[in-house]
N, C-alpha and C positions, 0 to 999 in steps of 0.2 A: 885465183879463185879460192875464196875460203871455204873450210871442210864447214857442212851442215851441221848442226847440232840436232843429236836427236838424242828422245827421251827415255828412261828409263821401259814404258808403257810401247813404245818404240821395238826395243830391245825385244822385248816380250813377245811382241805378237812374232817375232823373227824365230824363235824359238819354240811359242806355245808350243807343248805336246799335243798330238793328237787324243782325242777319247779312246779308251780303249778297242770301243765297238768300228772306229774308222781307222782303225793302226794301219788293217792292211792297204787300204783306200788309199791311205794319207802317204803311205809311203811312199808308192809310185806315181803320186799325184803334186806332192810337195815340190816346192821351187827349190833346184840344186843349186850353191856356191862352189863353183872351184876353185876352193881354197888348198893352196897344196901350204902347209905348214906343217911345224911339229906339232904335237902332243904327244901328252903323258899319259900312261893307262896303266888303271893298277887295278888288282886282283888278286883276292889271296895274301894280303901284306905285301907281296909283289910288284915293284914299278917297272915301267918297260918303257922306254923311246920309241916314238911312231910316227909318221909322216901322214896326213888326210891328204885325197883326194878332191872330197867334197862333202859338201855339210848343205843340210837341210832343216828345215822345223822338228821332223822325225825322229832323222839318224847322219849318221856319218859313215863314211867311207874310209879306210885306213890301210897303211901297209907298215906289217910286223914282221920280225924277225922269227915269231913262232906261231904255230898252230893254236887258235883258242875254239875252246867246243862251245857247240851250240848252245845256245841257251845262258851260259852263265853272264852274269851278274857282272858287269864292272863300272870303273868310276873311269871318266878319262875330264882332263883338263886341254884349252883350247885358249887362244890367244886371237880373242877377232880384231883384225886389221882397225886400225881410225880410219884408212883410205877406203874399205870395204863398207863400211855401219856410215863413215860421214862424221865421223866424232874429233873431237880434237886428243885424244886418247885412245890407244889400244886398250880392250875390253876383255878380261882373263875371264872364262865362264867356266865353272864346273858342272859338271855332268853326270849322271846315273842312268845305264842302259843295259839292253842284255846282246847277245852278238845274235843277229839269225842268219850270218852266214860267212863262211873262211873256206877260202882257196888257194891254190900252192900259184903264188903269179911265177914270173920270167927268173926270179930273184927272192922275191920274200911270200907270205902269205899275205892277200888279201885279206881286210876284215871288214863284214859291211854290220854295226850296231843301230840299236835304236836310239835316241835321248827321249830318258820316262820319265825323267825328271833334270831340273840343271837349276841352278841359283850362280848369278853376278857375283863375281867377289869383289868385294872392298877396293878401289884405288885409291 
């Protein structure tokens, strides 16, 4: 079976952010992927190794080796499957979010972010 091709506009709707006025809506409303991969999240000049959960239009779900506070600001990059999207290509997307919520799991903290913004990079 050959992977599907799908289009940049594709991509997009998988991601769009929600309005700001439907965040909270859209959060518990959005279609989850569980995608259990790395990513990278940085903060503060700071990079950190991290493993998702799951990923949505909205936000993402993560497990970190430290506590991050509420609210702040961070960038994380993600690596979406060709087998997931359908692409002949793994798809590197970065991201812009803020955390609105970190818990101490079995092992590491839980981090659940938004994505408020994200742009495709280059292959």
């Amino acid at each position: 079976m050959q992977p599907r091709k799908v289009s940049n506009a594709a991509l997009a709707q998988i991601f769009a952010p929600a309005e700001p006025s439907q965040l909270a809506q859209e959060v518990r409303c959005a279609v989850r992927f569980p995608l259990k991969m790395p990513i990278t999240v940085s903060m503060d000049g700071a990079e950190f190794t991290a493993h998702s959960f799951d990923v949505s239009a909205t936000g993402i779900l993560f497990e970190l080796d430290r506590h991050l506070p509420l609210g702040i600001r961070i960038r994380f990059s993600l690596r979406m499957p060709a087998r997931v999207l359908g692409t002949s290509r793994d798809v590197l997307v970065h991201c812009v979010g803020r955390v609105v919520r970190c818990s101490k799991g079995q092992t590491q903290f839980q981090v659940a972010a938004t994505i408020d913004e994200y742009q495709f990079a280059e292959q």
